[in-house]
One Martini backbone bead per residue (centre of mass of N, CA, C, O) as a GRO file, in nm:
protein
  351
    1UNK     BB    1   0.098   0.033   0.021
    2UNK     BB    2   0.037   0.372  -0.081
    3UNK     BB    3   0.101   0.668  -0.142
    4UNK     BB    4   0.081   0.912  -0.344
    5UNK     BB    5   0.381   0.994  -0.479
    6UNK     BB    6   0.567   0.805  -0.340
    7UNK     BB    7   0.863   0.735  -0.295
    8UNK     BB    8   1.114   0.509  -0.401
    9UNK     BB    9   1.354   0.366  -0.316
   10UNK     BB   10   1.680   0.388  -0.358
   11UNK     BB   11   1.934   0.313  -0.635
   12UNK     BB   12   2.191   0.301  -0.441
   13UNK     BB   13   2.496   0.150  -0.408
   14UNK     BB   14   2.673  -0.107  -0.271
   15UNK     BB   15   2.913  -0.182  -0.111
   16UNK     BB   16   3.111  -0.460  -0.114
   17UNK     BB   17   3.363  -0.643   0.007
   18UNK     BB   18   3.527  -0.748  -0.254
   19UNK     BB   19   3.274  -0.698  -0.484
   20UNK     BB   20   3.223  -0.445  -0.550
   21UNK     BB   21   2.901  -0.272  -0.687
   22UNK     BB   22   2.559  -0.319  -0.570
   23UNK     BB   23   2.302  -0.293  -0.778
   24UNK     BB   24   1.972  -0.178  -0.824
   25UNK     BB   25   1.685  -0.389  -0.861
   26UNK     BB   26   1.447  -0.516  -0.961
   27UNK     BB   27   1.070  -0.629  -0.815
   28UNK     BB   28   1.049  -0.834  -0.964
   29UNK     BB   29   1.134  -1.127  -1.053
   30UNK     BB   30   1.367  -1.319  -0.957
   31UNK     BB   31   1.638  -1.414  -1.081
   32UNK     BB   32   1.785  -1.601  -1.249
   33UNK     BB   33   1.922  -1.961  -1.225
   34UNK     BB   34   2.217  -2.087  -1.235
   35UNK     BB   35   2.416  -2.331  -1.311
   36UNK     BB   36   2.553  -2.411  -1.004
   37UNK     BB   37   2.419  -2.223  -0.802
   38UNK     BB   38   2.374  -2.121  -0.531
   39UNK     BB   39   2.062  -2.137  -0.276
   40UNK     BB   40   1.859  -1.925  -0.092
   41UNK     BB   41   1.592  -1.943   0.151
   42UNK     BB   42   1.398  -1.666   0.212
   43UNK     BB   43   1.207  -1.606   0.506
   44UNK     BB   44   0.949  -1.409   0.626
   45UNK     BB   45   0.673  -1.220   0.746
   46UNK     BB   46   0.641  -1.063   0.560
   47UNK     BB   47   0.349  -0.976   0.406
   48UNK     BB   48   0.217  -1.016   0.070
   49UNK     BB   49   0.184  -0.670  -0.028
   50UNK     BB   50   0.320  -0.495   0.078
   51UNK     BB   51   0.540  -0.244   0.049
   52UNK     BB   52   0.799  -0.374   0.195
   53UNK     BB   53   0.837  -0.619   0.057
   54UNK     BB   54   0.931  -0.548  -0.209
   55UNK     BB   55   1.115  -0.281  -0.170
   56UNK     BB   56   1.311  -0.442   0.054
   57UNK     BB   57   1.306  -0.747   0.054
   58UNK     BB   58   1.332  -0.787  -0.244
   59UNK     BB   59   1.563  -0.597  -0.269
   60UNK     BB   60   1.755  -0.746  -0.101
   61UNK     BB   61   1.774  -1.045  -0.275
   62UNK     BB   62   1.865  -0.930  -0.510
   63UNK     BB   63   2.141  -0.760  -0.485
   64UNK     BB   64   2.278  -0.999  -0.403
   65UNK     BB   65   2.277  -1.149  -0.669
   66UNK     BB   66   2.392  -0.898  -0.828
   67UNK     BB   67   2.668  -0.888  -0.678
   68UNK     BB   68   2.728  -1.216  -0.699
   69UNK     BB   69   2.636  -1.315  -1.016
   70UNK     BB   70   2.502  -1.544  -0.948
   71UNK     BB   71   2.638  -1.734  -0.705
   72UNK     BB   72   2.410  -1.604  -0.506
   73UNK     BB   73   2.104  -1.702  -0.450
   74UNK     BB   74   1.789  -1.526  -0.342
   75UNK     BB   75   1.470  -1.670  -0.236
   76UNK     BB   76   1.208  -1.511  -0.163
   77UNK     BB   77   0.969  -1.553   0.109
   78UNK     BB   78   0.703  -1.604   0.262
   79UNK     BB   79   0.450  -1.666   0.505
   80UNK     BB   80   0.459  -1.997   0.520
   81UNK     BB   81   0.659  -2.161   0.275
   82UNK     BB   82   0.807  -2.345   0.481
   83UNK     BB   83   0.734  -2.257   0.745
   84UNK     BB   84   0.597  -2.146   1.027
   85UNK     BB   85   0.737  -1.842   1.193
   86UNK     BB   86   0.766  -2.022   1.468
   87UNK     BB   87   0.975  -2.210   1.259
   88UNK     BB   88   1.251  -2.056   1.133
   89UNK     BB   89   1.497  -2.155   1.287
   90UNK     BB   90   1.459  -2.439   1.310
   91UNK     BB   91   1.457  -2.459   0.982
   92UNK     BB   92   1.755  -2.312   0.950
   93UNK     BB   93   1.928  -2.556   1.136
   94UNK     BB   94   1.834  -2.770   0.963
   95UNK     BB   95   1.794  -2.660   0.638
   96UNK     BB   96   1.484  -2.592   0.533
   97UNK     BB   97   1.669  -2.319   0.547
   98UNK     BB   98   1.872  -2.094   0.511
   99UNK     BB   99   1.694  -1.852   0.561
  100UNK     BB  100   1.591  -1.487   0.715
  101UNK     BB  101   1.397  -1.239   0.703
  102UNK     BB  102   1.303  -1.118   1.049
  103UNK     BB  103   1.202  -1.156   1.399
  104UNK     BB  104   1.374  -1.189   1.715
  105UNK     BB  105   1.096  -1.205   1.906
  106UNK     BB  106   1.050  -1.513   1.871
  107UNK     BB  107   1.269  -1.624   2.039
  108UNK     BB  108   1.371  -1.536   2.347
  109UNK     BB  109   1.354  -1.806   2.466
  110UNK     BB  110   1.609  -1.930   2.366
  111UNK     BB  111   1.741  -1.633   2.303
  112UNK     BB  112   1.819  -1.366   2.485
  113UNK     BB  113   1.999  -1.191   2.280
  114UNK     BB  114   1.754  -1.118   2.080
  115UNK     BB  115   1.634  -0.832   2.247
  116UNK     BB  116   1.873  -0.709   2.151
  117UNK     BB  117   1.865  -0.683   1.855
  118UNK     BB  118   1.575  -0.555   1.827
  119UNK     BB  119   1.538  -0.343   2.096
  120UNK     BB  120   1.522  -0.087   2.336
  121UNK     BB  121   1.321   0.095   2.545
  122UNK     BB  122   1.480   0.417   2.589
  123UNK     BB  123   1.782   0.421   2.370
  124UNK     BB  124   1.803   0.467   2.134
  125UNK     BB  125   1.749   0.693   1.848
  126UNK     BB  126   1.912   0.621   1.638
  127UNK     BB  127   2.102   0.443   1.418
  128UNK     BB  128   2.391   0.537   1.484
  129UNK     BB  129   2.351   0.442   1.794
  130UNK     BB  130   2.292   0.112   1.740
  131UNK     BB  131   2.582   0.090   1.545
  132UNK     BB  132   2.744   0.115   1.809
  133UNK     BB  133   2.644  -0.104   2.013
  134UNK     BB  134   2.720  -0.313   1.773
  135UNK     BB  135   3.003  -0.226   1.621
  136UNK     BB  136   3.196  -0.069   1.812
  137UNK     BB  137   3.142  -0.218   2.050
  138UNK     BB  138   3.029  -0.563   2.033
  139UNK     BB  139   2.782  -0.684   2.053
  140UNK     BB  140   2.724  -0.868   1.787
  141UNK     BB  141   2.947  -1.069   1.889
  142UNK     BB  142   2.739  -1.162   2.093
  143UNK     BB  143   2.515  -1.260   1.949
  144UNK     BB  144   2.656  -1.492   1.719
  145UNK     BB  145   2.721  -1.669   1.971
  146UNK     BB  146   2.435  -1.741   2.024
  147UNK     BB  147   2.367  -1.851   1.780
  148UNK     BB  148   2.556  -2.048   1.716
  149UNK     BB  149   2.422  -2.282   1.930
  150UNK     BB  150   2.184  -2.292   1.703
  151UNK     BB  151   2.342  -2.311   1.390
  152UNK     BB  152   2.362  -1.994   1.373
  153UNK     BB  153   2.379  -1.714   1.140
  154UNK     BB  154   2.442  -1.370   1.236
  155UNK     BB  155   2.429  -1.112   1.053
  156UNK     BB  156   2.207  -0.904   1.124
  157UNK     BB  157   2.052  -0.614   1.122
  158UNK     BB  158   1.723  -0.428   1.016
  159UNK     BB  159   1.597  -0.141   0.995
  160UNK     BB  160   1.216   0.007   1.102
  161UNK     BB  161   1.300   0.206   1.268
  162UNK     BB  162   1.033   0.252   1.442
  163UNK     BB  163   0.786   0.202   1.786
  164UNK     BB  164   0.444   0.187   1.708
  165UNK     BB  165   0.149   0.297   1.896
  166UNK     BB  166  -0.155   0.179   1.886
  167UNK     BB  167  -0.499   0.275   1.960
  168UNK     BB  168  -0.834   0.337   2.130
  169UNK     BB  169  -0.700   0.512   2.370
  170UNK     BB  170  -0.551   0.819   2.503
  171UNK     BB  171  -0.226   0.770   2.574
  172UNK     BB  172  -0.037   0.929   2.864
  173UNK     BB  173   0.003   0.784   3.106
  174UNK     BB  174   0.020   0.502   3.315
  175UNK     BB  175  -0.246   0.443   3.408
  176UNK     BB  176  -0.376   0.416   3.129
  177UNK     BB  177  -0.244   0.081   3.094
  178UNK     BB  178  -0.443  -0.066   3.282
  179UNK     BB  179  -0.539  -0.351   3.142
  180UNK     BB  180  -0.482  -0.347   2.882
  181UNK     BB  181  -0.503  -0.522   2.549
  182UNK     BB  182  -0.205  -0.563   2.358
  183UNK     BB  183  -0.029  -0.620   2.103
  184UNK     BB  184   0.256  -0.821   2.160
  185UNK     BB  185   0.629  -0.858   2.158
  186UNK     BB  186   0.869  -0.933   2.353
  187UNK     BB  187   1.007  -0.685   2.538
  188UNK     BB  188   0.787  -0.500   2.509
  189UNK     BB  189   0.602  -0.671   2.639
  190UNK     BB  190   0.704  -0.661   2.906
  191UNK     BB  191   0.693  -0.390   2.947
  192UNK     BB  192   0.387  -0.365   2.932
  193UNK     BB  193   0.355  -0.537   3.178
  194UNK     BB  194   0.486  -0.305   3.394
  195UNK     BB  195   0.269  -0.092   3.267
  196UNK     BB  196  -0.002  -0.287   3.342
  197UNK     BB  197  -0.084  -0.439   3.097
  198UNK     BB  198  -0.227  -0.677   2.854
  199UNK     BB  199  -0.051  -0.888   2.692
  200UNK     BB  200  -0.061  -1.045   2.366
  201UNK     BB  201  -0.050  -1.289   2.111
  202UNK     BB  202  -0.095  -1.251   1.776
  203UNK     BB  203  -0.078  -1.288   1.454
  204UNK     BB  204  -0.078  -1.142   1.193
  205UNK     BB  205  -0.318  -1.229   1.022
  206UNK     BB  206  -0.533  -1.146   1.276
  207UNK     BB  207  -0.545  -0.862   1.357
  208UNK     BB  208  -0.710  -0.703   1.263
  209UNK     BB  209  -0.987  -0.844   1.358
  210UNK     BB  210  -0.909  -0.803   1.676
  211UNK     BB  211  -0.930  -0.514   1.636
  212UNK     BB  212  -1.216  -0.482   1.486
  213UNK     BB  213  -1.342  -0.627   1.789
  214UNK     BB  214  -1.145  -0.587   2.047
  215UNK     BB  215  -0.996  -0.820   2.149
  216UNK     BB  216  -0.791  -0.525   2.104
  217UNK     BB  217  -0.668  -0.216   2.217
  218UNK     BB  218  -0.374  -0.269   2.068
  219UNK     BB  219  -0.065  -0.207   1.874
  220UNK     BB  220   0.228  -0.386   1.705
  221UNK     BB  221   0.431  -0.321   1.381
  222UNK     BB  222   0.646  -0.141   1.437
  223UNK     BB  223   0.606   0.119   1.237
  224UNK     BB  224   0.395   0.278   1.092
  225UNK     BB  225   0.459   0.185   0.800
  226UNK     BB  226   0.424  -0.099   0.860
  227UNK     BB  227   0.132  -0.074   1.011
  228UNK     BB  228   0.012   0.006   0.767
  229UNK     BB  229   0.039  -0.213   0.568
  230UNK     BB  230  -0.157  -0.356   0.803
  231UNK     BB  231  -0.429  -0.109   0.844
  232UNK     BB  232  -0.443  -0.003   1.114
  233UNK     BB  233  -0.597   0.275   1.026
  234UNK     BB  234  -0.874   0.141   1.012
  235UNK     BB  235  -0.856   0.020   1.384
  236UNK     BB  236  -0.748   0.298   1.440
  237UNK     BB  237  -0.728   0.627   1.614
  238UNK     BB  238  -0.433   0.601   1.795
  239UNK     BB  239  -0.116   0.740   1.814
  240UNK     BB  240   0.189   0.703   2.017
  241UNK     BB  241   0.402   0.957   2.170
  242UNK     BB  242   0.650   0.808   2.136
  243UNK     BB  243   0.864   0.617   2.009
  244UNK     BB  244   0.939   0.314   2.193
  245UNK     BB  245   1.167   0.299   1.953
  246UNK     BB  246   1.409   0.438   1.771
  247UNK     BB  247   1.551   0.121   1.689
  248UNK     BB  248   1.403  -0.138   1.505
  249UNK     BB  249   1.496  -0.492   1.454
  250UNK     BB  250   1.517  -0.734   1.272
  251UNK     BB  251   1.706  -0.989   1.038
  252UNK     BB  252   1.979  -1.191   0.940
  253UNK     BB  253   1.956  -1.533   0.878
  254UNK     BB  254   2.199  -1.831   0.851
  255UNK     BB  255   2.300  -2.113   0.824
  256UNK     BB  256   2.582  -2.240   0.900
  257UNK     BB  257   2.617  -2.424   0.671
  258UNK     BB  258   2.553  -2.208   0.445
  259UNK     BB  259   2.776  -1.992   0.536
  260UNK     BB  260   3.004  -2.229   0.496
  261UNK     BB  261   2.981  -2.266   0.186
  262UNK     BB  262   3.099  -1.976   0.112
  263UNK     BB  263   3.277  -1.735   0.048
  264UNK     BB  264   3.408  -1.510   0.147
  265UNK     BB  265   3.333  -1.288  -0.020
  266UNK     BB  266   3.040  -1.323  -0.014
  267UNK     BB  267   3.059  -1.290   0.320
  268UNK     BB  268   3.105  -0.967   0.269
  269UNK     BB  269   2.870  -0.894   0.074
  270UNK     BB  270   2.639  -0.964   0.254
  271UNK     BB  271   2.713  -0.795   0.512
  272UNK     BB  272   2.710  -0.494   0.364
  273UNK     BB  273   2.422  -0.515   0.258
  274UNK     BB  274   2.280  -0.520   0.528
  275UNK     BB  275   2.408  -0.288   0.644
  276UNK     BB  276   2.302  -0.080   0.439
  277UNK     BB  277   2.040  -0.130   0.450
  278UNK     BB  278   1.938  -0.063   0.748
  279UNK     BB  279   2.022   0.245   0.643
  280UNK     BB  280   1.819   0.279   0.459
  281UNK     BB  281   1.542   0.167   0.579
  282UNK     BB  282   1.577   0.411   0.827
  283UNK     BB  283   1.485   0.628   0.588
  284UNK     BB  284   1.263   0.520   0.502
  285UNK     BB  285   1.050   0.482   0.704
  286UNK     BB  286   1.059   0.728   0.831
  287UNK     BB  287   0.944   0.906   0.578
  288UNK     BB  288   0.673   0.720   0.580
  289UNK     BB  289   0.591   0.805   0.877
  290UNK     BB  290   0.515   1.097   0.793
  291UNK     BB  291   0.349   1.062   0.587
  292UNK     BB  292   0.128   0.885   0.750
  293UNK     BB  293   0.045   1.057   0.989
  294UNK     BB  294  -0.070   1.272   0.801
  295UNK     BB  295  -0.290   1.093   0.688
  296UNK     BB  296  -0.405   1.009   0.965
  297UNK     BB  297  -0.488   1.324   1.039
  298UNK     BB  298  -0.607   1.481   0.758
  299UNK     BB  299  -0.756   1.155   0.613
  300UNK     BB  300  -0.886   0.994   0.900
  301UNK     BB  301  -0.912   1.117   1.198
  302UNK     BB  302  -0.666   1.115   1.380
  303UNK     BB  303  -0.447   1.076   1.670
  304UNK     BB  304  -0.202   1.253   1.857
  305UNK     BB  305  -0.042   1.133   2.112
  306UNK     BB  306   0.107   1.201   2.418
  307UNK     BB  307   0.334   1.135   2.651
  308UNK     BB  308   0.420   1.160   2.942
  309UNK     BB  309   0.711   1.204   3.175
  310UNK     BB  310   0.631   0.976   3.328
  311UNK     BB  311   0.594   0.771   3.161
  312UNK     BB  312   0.850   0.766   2.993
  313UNK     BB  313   1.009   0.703   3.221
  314UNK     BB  314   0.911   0.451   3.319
  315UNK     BB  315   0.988   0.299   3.035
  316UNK     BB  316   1.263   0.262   3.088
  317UNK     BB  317   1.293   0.146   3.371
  318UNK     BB  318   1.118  -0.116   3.256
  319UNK     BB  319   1.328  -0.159   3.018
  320UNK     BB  320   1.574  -0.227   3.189
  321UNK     BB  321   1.487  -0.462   3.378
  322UNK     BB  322   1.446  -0.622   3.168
  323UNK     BB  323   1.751  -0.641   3.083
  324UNK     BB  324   1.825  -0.776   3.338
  325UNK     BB  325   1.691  -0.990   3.325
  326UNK     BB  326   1.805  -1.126   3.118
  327UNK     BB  327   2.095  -1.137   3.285
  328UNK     BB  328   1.984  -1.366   3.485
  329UNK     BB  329   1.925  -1.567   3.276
  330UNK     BB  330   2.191  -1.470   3.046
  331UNK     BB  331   2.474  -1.392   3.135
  332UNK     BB  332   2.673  -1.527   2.892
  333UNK     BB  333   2.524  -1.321   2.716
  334UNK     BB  334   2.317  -1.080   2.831
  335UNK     BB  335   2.541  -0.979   3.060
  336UNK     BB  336   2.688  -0.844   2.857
  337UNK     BB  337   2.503  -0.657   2.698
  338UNK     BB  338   2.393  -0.512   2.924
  339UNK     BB  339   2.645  -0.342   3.003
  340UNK     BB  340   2.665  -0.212   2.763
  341UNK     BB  341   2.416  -0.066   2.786
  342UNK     BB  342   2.459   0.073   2.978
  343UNK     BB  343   2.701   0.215   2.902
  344UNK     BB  344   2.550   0.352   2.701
  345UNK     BB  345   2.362   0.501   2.911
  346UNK     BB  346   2.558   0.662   3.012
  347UNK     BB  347   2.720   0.821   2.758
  348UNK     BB  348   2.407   0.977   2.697
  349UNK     BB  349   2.258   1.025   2.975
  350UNK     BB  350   2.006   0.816   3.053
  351UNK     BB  351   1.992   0.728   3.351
   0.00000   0.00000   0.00000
């Protein structure tokens, strides 16, 4: 879904290590498969139909291929197209998928370094923020090794800009949040759980029904652009500003297995490419964020509510907290990225 007239993210090419600039290409069928030629099938979340699915996702998977000569084809699957998605871990670990391209609040009862990698409620606020505690600090290299004893290859994050909450009822205070119904998943889920809310988990897939029955009385699902995708505008009155996460992130994942048979040219034009997408994405998102909320406000009836500076303290409170939590669940993993937290959060002043 679009807005009319506006602009398709940019063709500006990817620099990949060692493997010269990788160009933008169209988002129709993945490129022909040359014989002899790697296939890694990558699995999403985002239903296709979405403007994110095309402009994002497929224009990913494609220009990895295009990047690598067709020596890596990478062909986008849909939700659910070789495994329900609470079962694409397990599907790449085991091999039934090589890849994917997906959301790591999935896994965290599995991986509790995964929370880390989503992003949490009230630490960076913009990309650069976000890549300094994953590639400066050294995150991203303990998030690996967490995924590696399961198996996988964790490439890295792919920003979604923010964290949008949309509600039916004008949340502004902490006591507002009492017994909410909202759907929620991962990090956020426990934190909306510590600000008395009632988080639940619904499919992608049931979730407008949801909210138009009341089943939920709000919910989330990435930024703004993300879940205008998925029609929110149509059953939900009300966006909570601020974005309760500035920078949230998605994932790409390959099984060890499929990583290590790449060679190193390869594997270093993949992590390239994410990591620009990344960095693109959060342009791009944003951009499209900005544009949803004027059309959400001007020409759908909806509100713009902001939290109270009490709410927004609360939030972020009750997000360390689950981070701690996290650090008792999972020292080894967890408790190492916690500090690093704190110390992010000591370096920007925000504790």
């Amino acid at each position: 879904m679009t807005i009319k007239g506006s602009k398709k993210i940019s063709r500006r090419g990817f620099v990949a290590a060692s493997a010269g600039a990788a160009a933008g290409v169209t988002l129709a069928a993945p490129p022909a498969i040359a014989q002899g030629n790697t296939v890694w099938r990558m699995q999403t979340h985002w239903p296709a139909g979405n403007w994110y699915y095309d402009e994002v996702f497929v224009r990913f998977c494609n220009q990895i291929t295009e990047a690598t000569g067709g020596e890596l084809t990478v062909e986008p699957l849909s939700p659910n197209a070789v495994v329900p998605t609470g079962e694409v871990l397990n599907a790449v670990r085991r091999g039934l998928l090589e890849s994917a391209f997906i959301y790591p609040a999935y896994w965290i009862g599995r991986i509790p370094a995964a929370g880390h990698l989503n992003g949490h409620i009230g630490t960076w606020q913009g990309h650069e923020e976000m890549d300094m505690y994953y590639f400066e600090m050294g995150a991203i290299d303990v998030i690996r090794e967490a995924y590696a004893e399961q198996g996988v290859y964790q490439v890295g994050p792919v920003s979604y800009s923010g964290l949008t909450l949309w509600a039916n009822r004008p949340l502004q205070t902490r006591a507002d949040f009492a017994g909410w119904p909202v759907r929620s998943t991962g990090a956020a889920g426990l934190v909306l759980e510590k600000m008395g809310a009632a988080p639940v988990s619904i499919p992608g897939g049931e979730l407008y029904q949801a909210l138009q029955t009341g089943v939920v009385d709000g919910a989330h699902w990435g930024a703004t652009a993300t879940a205008w995708g998925m029609n929110f505008q149509e059953v939900c009155t009300h966006i909570v500003e601020p974005d309760l996460v500035g920078q949230l992130n998605g994932e790409v994942m390959v099984g060890m297995d499929a990583w290590n048979s790449i060679g190193e040219e390869i594997r270093a034009t993949v992590n390239a490419i994410v990591r620009a997408t990344s960095a693109d994405a959060a342009a791009h998102f944003l951009y499209r964020d900005y544009q949803f909320k004027q059309e959400f406000v001007n020409n759908m009836g909806g509100t713009l509510v902001r939290l109270d500076d009490e709410a927004i303290a609360a939030f972020r409170t009750a997000s360390l907290e689950v981070v701690d939590d996290f650090s008792a669940q999972d020292p080894k993993y967890s408790g190492r990225l916690g500090e690093m937290l704190h110390e992010f959060m000591d370096m920007t002043g925000r504790t």
